[in-house]
N, C-alpha and C positions, 0 to 999 in steps of 0.2 A: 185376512178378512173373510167372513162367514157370509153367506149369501144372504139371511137375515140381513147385514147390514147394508145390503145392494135395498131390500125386500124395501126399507124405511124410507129408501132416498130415492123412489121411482119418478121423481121430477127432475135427478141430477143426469146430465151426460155421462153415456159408458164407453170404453175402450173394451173390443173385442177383439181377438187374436185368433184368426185358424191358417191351420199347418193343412198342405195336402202329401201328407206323408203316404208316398207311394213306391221309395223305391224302383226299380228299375223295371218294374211295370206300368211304370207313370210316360219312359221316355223312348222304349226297344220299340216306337214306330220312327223316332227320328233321330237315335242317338245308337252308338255303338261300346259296347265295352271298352274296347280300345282309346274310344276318344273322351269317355265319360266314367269309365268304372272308378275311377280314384273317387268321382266325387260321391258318387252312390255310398262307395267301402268307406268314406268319412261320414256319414250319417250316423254310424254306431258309434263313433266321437261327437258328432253336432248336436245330437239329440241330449245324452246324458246332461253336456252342457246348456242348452236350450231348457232343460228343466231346473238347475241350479239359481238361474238368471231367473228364470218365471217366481222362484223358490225365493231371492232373495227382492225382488219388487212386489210380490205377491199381484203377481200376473195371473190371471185364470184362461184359459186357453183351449181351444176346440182341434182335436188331433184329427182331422178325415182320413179314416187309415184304409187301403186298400185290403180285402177281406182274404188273398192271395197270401198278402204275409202272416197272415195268423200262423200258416204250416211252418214245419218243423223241416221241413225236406222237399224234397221231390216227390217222392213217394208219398208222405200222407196229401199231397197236393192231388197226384193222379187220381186220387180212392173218392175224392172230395169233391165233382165237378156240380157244376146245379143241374137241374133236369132240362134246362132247354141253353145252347149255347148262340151267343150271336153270330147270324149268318149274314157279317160282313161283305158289302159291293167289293168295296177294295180289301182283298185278306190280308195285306200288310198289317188292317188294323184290330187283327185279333192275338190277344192273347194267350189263344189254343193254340194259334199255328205257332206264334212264337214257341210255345211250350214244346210243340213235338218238332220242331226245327232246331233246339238248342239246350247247348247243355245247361241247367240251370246252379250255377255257383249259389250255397245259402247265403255270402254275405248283401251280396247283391239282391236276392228275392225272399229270403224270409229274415222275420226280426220278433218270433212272438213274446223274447225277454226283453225289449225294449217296449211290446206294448204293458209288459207286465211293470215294469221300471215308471212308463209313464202313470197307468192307474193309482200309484202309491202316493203321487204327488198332490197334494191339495189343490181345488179348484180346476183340475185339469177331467177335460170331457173327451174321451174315446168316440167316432162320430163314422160315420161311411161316409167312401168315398167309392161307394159300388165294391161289387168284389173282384171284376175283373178291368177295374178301368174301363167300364163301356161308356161307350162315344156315342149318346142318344140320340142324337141327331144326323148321322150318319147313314148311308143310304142303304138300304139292307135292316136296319133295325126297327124289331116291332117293339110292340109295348109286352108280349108276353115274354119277349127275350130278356127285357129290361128286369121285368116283373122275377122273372129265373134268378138274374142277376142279383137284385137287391135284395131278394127272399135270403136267398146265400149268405149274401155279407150279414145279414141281423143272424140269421143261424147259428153262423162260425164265432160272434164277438158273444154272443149267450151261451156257446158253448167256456168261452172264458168267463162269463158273469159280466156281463158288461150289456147296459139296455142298451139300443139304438134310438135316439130319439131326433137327429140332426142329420142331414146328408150335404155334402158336398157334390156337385157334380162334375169330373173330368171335363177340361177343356172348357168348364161353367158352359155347357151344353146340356140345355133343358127346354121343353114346352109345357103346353096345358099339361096334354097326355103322358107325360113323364110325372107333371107334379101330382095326377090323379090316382098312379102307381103307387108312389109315394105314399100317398096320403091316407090310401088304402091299408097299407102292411104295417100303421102305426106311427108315421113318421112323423113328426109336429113341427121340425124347422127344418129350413135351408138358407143356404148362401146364394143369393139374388146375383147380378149384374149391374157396376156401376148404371146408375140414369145418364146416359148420353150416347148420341149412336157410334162413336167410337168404340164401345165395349158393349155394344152387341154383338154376341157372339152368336158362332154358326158352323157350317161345315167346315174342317180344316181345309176343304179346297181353295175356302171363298175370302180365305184371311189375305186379305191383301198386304204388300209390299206396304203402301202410302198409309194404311190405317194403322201397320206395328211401328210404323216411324211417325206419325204425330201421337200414340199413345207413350213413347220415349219423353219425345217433346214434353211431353204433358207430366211427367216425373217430376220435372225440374222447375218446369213454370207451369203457373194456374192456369192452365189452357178451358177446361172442363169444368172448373169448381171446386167446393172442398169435397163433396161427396160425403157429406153425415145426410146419415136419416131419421128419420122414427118408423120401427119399424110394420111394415103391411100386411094384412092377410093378403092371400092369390089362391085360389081355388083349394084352398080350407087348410094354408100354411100358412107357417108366419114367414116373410120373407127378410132376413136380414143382411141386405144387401154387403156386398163388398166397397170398401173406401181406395184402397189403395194397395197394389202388387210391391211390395217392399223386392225391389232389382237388388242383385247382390251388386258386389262391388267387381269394378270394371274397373283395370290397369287404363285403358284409354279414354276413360268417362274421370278418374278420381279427381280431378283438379276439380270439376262440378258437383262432387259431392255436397259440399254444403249447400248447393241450390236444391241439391234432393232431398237434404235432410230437413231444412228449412219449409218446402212446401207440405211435408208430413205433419213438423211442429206445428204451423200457422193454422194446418187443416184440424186438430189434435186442440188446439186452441179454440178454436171457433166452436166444435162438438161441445167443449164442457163450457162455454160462456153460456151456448144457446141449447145445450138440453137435450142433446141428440146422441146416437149412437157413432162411431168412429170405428172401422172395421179394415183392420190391416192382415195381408193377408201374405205368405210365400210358399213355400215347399225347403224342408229341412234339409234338399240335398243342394240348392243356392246357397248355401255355407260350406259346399263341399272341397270348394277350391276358396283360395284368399278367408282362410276359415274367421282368424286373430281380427282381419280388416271390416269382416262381418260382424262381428262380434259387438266392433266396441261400437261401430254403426247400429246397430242395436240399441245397447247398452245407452246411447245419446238418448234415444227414443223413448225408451224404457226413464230414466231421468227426468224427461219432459211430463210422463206423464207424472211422477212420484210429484213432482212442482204443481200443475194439476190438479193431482187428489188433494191435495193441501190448502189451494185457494180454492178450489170449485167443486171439491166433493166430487170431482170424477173420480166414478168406481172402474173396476175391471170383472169381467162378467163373461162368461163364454155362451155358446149361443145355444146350450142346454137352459141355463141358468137364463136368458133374454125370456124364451120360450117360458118359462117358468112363471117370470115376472108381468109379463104379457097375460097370464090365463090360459096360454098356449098346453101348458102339460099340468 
């Protein structure tokens, strides 16, 4: 499908897909080699896969890729830092210190022939996710840190030919003054926050216990809504909010799978009746374990919508291409 043909049917509902492909930059504040490296080192398997299945639905898809894995090593990583680094409250949550505290393994922190692997695939859109994982909302960070930050990551993906027009942001932690950074260096779309105060997000300090356990709840049964939108400008972005956190699969959750795969369908349904956008969202290293059981959990997904395009002209569109559509770029 050509985006042309998205261009002609701007009254039909879309299905949007973004990855926050980050690699073990996305988790070394709360995860450890030890208890998580398998699933990181299966990303150079999830991914390939991941574009075959995009390949065979003609899935269009939004990569927000950490601007850390463009390097090739450690060393062009050192040569490479942005002119101002974040000076992190809590230094757990930097990236520098991680870096000068540890040895950095490539499978685990760079990947730039999988970003190259993804560019060749139709409909698939390269996007930021910052270059260092910065946590904007976190105490310690300004806006010129940010500003350092996301300078970099557009720098490093034009050093591979790839515009940046989309961003993602870590821990969907953003404000005005984050979106006005943004908006400044060129940036025309982002990935919003479900509408409801369950998924407002905020400092990692302040994620409560009771809010990640009714956000669970809310997988399985419609607690919150379907969550399609159409999408908003906010302080001179378009904002394309997120629908739903696609959970991998869980040995002690599987019997409830169908109630999770079911409230996605229903939700997936409703977007293409009524004209809306549909915005699914995970990280390619939740395929890293139980890869096959991910998969075809997917692939169901992926099915429902191919049903979809077919009665309702739901297209697939990544959030390049929304922005497009919108006027936005």
């Amino acid at each position: 499908m050509q985006l042309k043909d998205i261009a002609v049917q701007m009254t039909n509902g879309l299905f949007t897909i973004s990855l926050d492909f980050e690699l073990f930059w996305g988790v070394h504040v709360s995860r450890t080699v030890e208890n998580y490296g398998r699933n990181i080192q299966n990303v150079h398997v999830v991914v390939p896969r991941l574009l075959a299945l995009f390949e065979q639905y003609h899935i269009h898809a939004t990569w927000a890729t950490v601007g850390l894995i463009f390097h090739q090593d450690q060393t062009s990583l050192l040569s490479n830092h942005p002119a101002l680094q974040p000076e992190y409250e809590k230094r757990k949550l930097s990236a520098y210190d991680y870096i000068k505290n540890n040895p950095l393994d490539p499978p685990l922190h760079f990947a730039p022939y999988l970003i190259q692997q993804i560019k060749q695939v139709a409909g698939q859109e390269i996007s930021t996710h910052t270059y260092s994982h910065i946590f904007c909302l976190e105490k310690g960070i300004t806006a010129a840190a940010i500003r350092a930050d996301i300078l970099k990551s557009i720098e490093i993906a034009s050093q591979h030919q790839i515009k940046t027009t989309s961003i993602v942001f870590p821990r969907n932690q953003y404000d005005e003054q984050t979106l006005d950074v943004c908006r400044k260096l060129g940036i025309k779309v982002f990935r919003g926050n479900e509408l409801h105060q369950l998924y407002t997000r905020g400092k990692i300090e302040n994620e409560k216990f009771a809010v990640k356990l009714f956000r669970l709840f809310d997988s399985y049964c419609n607690i919150t809504g379907h969550h399609v939108y159409q999408p908003v400008k906010e302080h001179g972005m378009l904002n394309v909010r997120a629908s739903r956190f696609l959970r991998p699969y869980s040995n002690k959750l599987s019997l409830l799978d169908f109630l999770k795969l079911g409230r996605i369908k229903r939700s997936m349904t409703y977007a293409a009746k009524n004209k809306a956008i549909y915005h699914l969202w995970w990280h390619p290293h939740n395929f890293g374990n139980n890869m096959d059981k991910n998969f075809l959990f997917l692939e169901n997904i992926l099915k429902h919508y191919a049903k979809l395009n077919k009665l309702y002209s739901f297209k697939s569109a990544n959030m390049n291409e929304i922005g497009e559509l919108y006027g936005e770029l």
